[in-house]
Backbone atoms as SQL, in Angstrom:
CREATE TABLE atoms (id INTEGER PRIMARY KEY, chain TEXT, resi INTEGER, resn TEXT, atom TEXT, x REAL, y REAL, z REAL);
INSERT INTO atoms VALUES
  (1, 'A', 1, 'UNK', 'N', 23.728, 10.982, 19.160),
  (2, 'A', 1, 'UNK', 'CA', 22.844, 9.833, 19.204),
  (3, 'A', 1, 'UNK', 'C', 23.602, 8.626, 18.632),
  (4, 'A', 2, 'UNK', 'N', 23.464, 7.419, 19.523),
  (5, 'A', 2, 'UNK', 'CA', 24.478, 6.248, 18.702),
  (6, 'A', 2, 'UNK', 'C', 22.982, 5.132, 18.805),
  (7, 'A', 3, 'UNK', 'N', 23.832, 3.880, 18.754),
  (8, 'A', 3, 'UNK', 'CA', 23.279, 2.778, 17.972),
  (9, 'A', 3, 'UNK', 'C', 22.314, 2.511, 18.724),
  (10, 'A', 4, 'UNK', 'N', 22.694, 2.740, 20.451),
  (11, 'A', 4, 'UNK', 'CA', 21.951, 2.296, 21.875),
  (12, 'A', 4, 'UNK', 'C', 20.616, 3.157, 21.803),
  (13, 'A', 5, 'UNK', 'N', 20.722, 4.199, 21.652),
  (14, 'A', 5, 'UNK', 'CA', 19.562, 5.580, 21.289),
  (15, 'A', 5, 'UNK', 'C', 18.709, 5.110, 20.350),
  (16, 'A', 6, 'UNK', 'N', 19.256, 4.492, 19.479),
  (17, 'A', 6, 'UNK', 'CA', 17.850, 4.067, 18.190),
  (18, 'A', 6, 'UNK', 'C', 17.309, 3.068, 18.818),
  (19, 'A', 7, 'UNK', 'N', 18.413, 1.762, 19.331),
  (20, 'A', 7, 'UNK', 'CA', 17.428, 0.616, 19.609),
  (21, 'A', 7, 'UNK', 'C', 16.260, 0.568, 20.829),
  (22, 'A', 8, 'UNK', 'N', 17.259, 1.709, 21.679),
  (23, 'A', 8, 'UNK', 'CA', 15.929, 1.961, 22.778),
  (24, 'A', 8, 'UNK', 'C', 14.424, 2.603, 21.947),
  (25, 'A', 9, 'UNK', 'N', 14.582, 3.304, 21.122),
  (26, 'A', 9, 'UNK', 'CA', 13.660, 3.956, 20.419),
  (27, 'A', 9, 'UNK', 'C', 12.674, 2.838, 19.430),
  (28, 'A', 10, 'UNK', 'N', 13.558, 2.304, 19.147),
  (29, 'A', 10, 'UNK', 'CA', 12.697, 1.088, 18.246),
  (30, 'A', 10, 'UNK', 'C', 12.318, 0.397, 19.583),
  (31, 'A', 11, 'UNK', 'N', 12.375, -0.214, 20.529),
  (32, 'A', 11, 'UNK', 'CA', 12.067, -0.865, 22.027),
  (33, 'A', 11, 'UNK', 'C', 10.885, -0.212, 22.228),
  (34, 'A', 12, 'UNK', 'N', 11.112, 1.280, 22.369),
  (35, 'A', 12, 'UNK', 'CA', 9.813, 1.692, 22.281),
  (36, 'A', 12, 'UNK', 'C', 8.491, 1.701, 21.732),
  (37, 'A', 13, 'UNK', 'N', 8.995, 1.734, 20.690),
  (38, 'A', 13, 'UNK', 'CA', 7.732, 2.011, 19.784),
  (39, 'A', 13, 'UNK', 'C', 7.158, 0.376, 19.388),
  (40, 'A', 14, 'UNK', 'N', 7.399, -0.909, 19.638),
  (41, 'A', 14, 'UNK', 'CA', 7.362, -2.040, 19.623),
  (42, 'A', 14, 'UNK', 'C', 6.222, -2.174, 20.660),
  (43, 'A', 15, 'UNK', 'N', 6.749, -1.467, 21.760),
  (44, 'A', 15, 'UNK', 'CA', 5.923, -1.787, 22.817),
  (45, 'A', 15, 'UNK', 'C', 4.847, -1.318, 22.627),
  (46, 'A', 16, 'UNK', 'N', 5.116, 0.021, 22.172),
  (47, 'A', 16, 'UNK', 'CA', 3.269, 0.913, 22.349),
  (48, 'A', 16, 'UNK', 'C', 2.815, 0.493, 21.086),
  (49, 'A', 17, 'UNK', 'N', 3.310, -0.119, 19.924),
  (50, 'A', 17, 'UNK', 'CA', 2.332, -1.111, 19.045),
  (51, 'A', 17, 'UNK', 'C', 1.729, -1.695, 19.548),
  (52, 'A', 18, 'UNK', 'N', 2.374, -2.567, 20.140),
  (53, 'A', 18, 'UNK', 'CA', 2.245, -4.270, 20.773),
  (54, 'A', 18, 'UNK', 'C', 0.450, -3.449, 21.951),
  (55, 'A', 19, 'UNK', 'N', 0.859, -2.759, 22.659),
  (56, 'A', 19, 'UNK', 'CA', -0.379, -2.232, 23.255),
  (57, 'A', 19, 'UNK', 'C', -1.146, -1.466, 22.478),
  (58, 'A', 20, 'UNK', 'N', -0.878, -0.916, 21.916),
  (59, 'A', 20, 'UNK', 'CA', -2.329, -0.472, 20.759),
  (60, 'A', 20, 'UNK', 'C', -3.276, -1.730, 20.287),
  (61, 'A', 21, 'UNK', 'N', -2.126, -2.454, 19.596),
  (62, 'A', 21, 'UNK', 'CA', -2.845, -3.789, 19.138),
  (63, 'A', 21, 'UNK', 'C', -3.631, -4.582, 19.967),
  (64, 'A', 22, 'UNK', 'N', -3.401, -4.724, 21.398),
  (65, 'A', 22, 'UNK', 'CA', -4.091, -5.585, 22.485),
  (66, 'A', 22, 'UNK', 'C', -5.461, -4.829, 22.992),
  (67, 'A', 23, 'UNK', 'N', -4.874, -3.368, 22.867),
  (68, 'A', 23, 'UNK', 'CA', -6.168, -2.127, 23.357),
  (69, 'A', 23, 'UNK', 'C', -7.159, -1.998, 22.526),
  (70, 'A', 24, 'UNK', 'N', -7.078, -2.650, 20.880),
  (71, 'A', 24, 'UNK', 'CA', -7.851, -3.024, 19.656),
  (72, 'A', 24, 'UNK', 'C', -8.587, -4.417, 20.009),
  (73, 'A', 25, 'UNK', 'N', -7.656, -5.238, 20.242),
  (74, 'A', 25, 'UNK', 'CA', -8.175, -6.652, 20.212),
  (75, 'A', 25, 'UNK', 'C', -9.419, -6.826, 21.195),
  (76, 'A', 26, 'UNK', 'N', -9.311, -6.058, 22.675),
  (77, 'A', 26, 'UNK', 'CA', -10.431, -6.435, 23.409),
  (78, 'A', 26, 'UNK', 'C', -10.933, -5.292, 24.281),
  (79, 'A', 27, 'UNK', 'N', -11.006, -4.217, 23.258),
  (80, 'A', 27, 'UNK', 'CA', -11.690, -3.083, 22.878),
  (81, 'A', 27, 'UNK', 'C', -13.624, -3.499, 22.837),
  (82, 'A', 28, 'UNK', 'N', -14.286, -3.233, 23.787),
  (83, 'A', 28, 'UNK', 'CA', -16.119, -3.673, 24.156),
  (84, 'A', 28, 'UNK', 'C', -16.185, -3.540, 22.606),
  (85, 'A', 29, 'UNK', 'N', -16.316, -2.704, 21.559),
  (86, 'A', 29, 'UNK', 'CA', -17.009, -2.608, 20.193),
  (87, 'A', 29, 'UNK', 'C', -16.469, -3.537, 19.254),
  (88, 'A', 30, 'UNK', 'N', -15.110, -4.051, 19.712),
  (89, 'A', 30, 'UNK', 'CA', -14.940, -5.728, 18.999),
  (90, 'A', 30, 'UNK', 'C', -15.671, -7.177, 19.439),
  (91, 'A', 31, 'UNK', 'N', -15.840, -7.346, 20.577),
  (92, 'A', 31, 'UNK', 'CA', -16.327, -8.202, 21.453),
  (93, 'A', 31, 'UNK', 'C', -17.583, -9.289, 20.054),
  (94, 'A', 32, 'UNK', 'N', -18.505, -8.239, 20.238),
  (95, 'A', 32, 'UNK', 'CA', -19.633, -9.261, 19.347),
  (96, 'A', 32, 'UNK', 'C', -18.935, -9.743, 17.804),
  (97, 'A', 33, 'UNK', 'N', -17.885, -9.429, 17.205),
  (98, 'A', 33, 'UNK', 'CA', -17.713, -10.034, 16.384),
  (99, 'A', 33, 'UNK', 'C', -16.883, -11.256, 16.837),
  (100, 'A', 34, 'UNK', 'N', -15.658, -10.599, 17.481),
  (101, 'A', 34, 'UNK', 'CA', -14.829, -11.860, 17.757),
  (102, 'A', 34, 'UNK', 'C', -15.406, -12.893, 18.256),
  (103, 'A', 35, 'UNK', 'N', -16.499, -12.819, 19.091),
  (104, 'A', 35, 'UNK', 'CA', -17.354, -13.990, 19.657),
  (105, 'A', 35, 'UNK', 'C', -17.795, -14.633, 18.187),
  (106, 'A', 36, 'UNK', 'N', -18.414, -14.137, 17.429),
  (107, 'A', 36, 'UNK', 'CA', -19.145, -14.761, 16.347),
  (108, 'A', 36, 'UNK', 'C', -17.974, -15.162, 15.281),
  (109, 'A', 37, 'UNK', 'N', -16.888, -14.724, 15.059),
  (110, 'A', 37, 'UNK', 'CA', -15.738, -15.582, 14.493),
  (111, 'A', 37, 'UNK', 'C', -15.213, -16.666, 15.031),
  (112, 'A', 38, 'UNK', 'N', -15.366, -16.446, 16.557),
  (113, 'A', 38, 'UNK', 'CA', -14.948, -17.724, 17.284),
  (114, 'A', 38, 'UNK', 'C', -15.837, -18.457, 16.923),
  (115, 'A', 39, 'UNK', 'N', -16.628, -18.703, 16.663),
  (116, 'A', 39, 'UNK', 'CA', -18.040, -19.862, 16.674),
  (117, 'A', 39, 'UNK', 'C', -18.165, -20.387, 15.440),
  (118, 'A', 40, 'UNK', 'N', -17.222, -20.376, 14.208),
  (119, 'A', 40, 'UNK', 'CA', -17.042, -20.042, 12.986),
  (120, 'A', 40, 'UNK', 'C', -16.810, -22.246, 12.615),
  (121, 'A', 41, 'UNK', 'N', -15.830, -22.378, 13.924),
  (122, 'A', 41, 'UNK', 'CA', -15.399, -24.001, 13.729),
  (123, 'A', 41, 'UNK', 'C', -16.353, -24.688, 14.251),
  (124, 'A', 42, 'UNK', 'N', -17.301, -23.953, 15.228),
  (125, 'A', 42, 'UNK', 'CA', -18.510, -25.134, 15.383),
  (126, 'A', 42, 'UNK', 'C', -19.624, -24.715, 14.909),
  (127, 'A', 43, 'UNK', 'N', -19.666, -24.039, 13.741),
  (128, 'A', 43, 'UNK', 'CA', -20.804, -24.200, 12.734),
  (129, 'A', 43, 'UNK', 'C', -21.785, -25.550, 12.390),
  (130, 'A', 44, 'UNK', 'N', -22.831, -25.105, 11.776),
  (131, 'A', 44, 'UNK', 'CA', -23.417, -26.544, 11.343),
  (132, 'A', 44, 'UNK', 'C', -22.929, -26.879, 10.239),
  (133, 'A', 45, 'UNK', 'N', -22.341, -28.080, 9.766),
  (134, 'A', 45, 'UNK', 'CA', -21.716, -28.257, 8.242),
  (135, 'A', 45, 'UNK', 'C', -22.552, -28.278, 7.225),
  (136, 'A', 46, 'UNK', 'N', -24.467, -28.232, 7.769),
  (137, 'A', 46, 'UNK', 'CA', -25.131, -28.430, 6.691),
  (138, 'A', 46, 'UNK', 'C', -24.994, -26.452, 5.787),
  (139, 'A', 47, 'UNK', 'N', -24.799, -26.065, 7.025),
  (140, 'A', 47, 'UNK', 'CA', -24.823, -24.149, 6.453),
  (141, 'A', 47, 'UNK', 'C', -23.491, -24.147, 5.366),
  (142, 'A', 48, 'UNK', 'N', -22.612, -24.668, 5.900),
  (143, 'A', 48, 'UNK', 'CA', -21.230, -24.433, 4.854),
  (144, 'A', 48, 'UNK', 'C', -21.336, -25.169, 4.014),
  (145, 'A', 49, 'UNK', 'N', -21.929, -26.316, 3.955),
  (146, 'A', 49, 'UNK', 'CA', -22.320, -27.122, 2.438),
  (147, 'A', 49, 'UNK', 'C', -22.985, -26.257, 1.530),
  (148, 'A', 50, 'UNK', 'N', -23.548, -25.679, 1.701),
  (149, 'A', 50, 'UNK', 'CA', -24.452, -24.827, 1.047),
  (150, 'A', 50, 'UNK', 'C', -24.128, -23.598, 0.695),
  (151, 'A', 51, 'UNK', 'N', -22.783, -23.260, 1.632),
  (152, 'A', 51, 'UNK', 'CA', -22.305, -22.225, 1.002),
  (153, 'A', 51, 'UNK', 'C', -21.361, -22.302, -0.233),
  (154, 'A', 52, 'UNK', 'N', -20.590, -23.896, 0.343),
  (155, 'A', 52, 'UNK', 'CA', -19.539, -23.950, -1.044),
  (156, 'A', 52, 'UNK', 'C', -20.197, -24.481, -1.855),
  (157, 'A', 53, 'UNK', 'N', -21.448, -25.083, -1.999),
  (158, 'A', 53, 'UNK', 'CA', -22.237, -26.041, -3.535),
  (159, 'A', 53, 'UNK', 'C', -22.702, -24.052, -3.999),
  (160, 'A', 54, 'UNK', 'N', -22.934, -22.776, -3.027),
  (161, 'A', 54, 'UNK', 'CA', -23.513, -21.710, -4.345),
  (162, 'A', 54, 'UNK', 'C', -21.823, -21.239, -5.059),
  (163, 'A', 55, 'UNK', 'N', -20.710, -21.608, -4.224),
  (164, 'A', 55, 'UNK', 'CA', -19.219, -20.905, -4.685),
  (165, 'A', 55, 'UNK', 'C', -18.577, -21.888, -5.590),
  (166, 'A', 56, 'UNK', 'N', -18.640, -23.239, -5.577),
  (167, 'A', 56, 'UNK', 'CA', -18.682, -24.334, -6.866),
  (168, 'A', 56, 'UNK', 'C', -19.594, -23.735, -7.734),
  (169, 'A', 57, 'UNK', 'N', -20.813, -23.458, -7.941),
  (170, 'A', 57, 'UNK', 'CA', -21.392, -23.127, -8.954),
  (171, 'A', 57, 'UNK', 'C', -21.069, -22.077, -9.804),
  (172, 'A', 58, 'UNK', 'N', -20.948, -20.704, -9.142),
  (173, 'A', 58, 'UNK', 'CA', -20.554, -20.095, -9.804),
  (174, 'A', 58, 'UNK', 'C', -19.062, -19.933, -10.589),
  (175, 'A', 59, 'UNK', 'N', -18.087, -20.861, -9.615),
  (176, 'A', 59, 'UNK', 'CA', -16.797, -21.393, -10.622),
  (177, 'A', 59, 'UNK', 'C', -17.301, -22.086, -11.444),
  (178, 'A', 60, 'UNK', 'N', -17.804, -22.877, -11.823),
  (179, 'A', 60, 'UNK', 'CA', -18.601, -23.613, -12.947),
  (180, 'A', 60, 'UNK', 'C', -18.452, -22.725, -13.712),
  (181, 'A', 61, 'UNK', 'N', -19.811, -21.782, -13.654),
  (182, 'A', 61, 'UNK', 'CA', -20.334, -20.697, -14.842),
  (183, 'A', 61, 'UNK', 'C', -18.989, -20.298, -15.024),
  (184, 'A', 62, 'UNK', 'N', -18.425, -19.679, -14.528),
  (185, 'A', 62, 'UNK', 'CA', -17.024, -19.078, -15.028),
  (186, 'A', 62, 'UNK', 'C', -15.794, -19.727, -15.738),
  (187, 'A', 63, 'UNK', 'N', -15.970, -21.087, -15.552),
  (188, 'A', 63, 'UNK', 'CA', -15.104, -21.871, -16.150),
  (189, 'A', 63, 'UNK', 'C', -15.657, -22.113, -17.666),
  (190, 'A', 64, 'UNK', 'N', -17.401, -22.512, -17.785),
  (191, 'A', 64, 'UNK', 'CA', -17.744, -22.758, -18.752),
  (192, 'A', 64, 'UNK', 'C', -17.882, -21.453, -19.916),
  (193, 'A', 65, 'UNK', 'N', -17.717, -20.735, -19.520),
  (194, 'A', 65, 'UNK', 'CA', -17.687, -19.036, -20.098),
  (195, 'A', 65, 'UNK', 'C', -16.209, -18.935, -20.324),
  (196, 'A', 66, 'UNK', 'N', -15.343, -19.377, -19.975),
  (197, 'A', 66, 'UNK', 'CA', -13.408, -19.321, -20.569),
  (198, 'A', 66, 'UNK', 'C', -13.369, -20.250, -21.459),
  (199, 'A', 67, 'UNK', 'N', -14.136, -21.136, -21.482),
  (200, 'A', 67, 'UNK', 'CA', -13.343, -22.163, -23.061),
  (201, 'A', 67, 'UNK', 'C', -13.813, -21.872, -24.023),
  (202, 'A', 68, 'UNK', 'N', -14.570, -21.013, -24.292),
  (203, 'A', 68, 'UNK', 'CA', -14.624, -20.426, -25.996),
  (204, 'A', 68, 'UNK', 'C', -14.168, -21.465, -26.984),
  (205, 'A', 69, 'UNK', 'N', -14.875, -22.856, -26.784),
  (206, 'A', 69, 'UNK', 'CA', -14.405, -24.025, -27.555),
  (207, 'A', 69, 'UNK', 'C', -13.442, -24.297, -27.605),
  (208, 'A', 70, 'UNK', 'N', -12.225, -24.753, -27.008),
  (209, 'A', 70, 'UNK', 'CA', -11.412, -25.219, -26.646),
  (210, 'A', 70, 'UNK', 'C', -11.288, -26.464, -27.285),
  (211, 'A', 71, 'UNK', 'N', -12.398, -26.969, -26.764),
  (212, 'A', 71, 'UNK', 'CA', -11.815, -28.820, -26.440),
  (213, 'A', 71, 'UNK', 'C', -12.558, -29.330, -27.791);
């Protein structure tokens, strides 16, 4: 076995990744999510406001709970 034998072998196995991965990607039991991730950039901005003012808050609490008087 020489150098030509491995790289065909690695050639191989590249490929049938590369198709596993595509046979995953648009596989019917992925479908309803990827649709709903796609739809992710035309959200309403009032929903994501609201998500980062509850994920600001709780960095708050957590910030104000680390200074153990600090300042």
């Amino acid at each position: 076995m020489d150098i030509n034998d491995i790289r065909g072998l690695g050639t191989v196995f590249a490929l049938f990744s590369f198709l596993c991965i595509v046979a995953w990607a648009y596989s019917s039991r992925r479908k309803d999510r990827f649709e709903d991730d796609g739809m992710i950039p035309f959200m309403d901005d009032d929903e994501n406001a609201a998500e980062k003012k509850e994920s600001d808050s709780s960095v708050e609490q957590k910030n104000t709970n680390d200074d153990k008087g600090s300042e």
